[in-house]
C-alpha positions in Angstrom: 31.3 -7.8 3.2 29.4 -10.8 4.4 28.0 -8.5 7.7 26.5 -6.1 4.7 25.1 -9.1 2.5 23.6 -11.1 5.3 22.0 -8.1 6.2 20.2 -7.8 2.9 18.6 -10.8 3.5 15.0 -10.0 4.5 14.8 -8.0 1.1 16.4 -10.2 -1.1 14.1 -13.7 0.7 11.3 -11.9 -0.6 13.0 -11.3 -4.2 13.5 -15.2 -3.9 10.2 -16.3 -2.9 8.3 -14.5 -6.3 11.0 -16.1 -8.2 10.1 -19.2 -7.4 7.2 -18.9 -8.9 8.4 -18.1 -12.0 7.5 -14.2 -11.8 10.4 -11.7 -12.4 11.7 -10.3 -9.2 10.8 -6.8 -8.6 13.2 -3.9 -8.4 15.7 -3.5 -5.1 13.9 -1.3 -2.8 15.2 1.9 -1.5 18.2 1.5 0.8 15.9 2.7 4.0 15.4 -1.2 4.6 19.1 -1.5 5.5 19.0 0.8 8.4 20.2 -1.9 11.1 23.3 -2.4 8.9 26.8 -1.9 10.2 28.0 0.7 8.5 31.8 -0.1 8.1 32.3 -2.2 4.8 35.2 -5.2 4.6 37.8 -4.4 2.6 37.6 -5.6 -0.9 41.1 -7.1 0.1 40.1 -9.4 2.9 40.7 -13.5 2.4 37.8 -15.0 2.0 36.9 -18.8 2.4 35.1 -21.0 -1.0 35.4 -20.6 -4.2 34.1 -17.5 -5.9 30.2 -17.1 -7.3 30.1 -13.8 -8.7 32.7 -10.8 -8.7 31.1 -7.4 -9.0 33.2 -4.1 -9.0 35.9 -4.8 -5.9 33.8 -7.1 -4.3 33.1 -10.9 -4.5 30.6 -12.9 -3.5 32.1 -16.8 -2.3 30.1 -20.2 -2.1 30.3 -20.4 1.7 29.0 -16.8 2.3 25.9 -17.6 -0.4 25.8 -21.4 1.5 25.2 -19.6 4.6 22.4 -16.9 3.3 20.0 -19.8 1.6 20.3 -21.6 4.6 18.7 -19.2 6.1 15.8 -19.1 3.3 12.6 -21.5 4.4 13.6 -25.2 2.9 10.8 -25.6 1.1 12.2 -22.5 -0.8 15.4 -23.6 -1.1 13.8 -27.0 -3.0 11.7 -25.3 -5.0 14.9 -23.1 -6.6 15.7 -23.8 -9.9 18.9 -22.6 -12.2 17.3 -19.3 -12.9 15.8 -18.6 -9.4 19.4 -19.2 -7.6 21.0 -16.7 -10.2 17.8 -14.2 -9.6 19.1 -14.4 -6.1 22.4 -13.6 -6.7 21.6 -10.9 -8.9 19.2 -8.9 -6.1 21.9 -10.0 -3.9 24.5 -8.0 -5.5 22.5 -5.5 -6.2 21.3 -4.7 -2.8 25.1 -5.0 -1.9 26.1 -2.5 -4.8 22.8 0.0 -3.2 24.4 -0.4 0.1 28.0 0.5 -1.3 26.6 3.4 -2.3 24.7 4.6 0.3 28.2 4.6 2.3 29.9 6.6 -0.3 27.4 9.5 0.1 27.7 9.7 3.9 24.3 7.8 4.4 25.8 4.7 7.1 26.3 7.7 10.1 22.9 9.6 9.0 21.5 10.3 12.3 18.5 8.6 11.8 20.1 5.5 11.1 22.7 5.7 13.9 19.1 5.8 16.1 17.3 2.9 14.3 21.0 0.8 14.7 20.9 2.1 18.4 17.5 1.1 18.8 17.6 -2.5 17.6 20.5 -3.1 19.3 18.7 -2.4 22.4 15.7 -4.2 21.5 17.7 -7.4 20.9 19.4 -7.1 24.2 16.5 -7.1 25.6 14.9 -9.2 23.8 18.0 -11.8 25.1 17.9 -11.0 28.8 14.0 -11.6 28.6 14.4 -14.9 27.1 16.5 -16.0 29.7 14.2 -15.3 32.4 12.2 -18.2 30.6 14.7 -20.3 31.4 12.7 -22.5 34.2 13.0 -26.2 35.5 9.8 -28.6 33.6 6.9 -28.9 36.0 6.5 -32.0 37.3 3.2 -34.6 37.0 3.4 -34.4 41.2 3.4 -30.5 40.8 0.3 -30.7 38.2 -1.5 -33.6 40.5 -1.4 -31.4 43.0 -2.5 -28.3 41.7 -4.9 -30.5 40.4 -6.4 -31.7 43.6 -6.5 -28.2 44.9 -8.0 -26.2 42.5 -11.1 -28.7 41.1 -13.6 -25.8 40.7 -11.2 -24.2 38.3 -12.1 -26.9 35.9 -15.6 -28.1 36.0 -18.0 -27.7 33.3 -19.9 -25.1 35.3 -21.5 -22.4 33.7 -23.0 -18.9 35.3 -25.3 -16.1 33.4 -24.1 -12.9 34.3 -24.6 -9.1 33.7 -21.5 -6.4 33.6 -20.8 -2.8 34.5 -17.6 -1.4 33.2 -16.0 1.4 33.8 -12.9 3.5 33.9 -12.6 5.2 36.9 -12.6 3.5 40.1 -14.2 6.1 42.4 -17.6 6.0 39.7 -17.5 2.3 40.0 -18.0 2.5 43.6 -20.6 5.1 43.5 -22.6 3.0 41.1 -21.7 -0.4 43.4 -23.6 1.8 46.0 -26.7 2.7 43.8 -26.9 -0.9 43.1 -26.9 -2.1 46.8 -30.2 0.1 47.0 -31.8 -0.9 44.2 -29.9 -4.3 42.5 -33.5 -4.8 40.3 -31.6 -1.3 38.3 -28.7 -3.5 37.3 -29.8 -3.4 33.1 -30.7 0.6 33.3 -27.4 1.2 35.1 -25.6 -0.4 32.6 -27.6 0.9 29.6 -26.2 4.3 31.3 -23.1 3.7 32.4 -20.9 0.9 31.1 -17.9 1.6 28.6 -18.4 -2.0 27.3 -20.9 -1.0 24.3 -21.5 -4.2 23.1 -22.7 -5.7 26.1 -24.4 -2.5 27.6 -26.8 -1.9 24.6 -28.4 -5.6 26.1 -28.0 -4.4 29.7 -24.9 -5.7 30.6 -25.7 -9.1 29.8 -22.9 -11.0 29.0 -24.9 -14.5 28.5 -23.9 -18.3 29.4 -20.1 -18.6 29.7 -17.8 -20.9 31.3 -14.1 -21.0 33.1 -11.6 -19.6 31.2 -13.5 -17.3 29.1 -12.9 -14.0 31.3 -9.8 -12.5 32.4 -8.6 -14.3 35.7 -9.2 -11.4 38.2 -12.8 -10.9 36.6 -13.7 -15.0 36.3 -12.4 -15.2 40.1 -15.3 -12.4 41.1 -17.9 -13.6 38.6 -17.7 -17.5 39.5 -17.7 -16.7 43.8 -21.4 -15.7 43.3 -23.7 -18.1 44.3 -27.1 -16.4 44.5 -28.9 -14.9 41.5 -28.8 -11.2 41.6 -26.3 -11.3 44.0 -23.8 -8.1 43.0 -20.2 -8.2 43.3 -17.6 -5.9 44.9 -15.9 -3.6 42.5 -13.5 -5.7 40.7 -10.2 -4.1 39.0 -8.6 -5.8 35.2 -7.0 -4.4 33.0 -10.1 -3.2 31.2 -11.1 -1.1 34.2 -13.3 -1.6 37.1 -16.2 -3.9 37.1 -19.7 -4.4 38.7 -20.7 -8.2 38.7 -24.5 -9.5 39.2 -25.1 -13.2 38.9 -27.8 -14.0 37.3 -28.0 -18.1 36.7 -25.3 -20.2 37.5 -25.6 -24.2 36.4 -23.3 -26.3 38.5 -21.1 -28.8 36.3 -18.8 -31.9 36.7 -15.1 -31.6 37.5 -13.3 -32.7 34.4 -11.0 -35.6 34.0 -7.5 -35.4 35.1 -6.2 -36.3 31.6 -8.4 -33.7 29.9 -6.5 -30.7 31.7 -3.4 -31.9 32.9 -1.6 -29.9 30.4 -3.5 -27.1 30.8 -2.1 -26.8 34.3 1.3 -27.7 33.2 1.1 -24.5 31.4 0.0 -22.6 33.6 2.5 -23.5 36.4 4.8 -22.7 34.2 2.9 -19.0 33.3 2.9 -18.6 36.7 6.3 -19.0 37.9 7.5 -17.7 34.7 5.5 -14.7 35.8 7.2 -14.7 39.5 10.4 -15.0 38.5 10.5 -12.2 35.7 8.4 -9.7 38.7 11.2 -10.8 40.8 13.8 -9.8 38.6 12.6 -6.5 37.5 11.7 -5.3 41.1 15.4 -5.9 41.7 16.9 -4.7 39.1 14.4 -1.6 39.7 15.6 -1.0 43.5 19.2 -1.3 42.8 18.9 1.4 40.3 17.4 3.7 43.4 14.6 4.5 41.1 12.9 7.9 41.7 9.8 9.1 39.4 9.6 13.1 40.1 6.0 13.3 39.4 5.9 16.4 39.3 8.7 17.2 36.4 6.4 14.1 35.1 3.5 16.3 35.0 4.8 19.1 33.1 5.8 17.2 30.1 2.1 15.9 30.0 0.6 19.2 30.2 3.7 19.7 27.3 1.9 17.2 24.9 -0.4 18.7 22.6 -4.1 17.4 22.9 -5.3 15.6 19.7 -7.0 17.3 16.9 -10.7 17.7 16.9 -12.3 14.2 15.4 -9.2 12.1 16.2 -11.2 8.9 17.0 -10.5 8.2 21.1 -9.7 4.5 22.1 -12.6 2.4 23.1 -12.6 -0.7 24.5 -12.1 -3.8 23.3 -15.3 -5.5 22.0 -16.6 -7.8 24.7 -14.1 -5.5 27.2 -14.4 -7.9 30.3 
């Protein structure tokens, strides 16, 4: 019984919570919320440790399997429960227990669609568990941040650079329009007016204003702060936005700043980094021990499958300031 009750939890925490505040606790809701439940009951029967809170039907609820369930309730919650509130609990608790109960009796614990939501979570959480491990990483080190440090000073200076944008989504237009622009780099603002997916920055030409490190994505800051003369035009630069043109159109050369100020900074990203590493590492493995094969063309098929969306469906733009 305590797998079922535990499991009730998220509903009944929110019975608790308006309770608190003195309002009557709504209904139980519908027993769709228990669908990552185990569906095998305990038997009324089994021994069961503490004394006794409530008995209800064949079932009882003890004082260690209620202890463990407001533990899990915020504290300030749990301070804030008064005489009536704690018996509010016990009553949704019950009750949520009793909907459960049911539920089993009319065949609804092995409903397909709940053996695939059970499946699913479990999954998720397995997952979820190997993942975290993966985060499991030795500190980084002052001498490792010093270092990094020492190496990478442009990366934090208070330099600044005006610059103008071209996005798009396909790769081969970006290059065709990298080549227009070689010809004719004074076009920059009308090409973007024309082209660029990134609609809040092409109705101004592409002009993205003053901005300084860490503003951009990595691979586009990387592209935008390597140019050095104004109106100079970048290569075509992939993110995960799409493909970008860069022209540099000010740039206003800073100070490095203090050690102190960003040592943390690059504590954390070490730690992105090898975070990043190890968990590419791991998943190209466990990917070529699998012998992984992709038949594109099967893959095809089921995407020609797929029906297209219905006329006015609203398509995915990008995200405002796409770069």
């Amino acid at each position: 019984m305590l797998a079922r009750i535990s499991l009730c939890l998220g509903i009944i925490a929110g019975f608790v919570l308006g309770g608190c505040d003195g309002g009557t606790p709504p209904p139980a809701p519908p027993t769709a919320q228990h669908a990552h439940e185990a569906p095998a009951p305990a038997p009324a029967s089994a021994e069961k440790a503490g004394e006794v809170v409530a008995r209800y039907g064949d079932s009882q609820l003890t004082s260690d399997e209620l202890i463990v369930e407001l533990q899990r309730l915020p504290a300030r919650s749990r301070a804030t429960m008064d005489a009536d509130a704690r018996k509010r609990f016990i009553e949704n608790y019950v009750l949520n227990d009793l909907l459960y109960q049911e539920g089993v009796k009319q065949g609804l614990a092995s409903a397909p669609d709940i053996e695939r939501q059970v499946n699913d979570l479990r999954r998720r959480l397995v997952v979820q568990r190997i993942v975290k491990k993966l985060q499991d990483l030795p500190p980084v080190t002052d001498e490792q941040v010093k270092a990094y440090y020492d190496a990478n000073g442009d990366k934090y200076s208070t330099t600044t650079i005006k610059a103008r944008h071209i996005l798009v989504k396909d790769e081969a237009k970006a290059r065709e329009l990298r080549a227009q622009l070689e010809q004719s780099p004074d076009q920059f603002a009308e090409v973007a007016k024309a082209n660029s997916v990134d609609t809040a920055s092409a109705r101004k030409g592409g002009d993205l204003g003053f901005f300084g490190r860490g503003r951009m994505v990595p691979e586009f800051e990387v592209a935008a702060f390597a140019l050095a003369t104004p109106g100079e035009i970048s290569e075509v630069v992939k993110t995960p936005y799409g493909y970008h043109i860069i022209q540099l159109e000010e740039r206003r050369d800073g100070e490095q700043k203090p050690f102190d100020q960003v040592k943390e900074q690059i504590r954390a990203t070490l730690r992105n980094e090898a975070m990043q590493g190890k968990t590419k590492e791991y998943y190209d493995q466990l990917k070529q021990a699998s012998n992984l094969h992709i038949d594109e063309a099967v893959l095809e098929r089921v995407a020609a499958s797929i029906p297209e969306p219905s006329p006015g469906t609203p398509a995915a733009m990008p995200v405002h300031g796409g770069h």
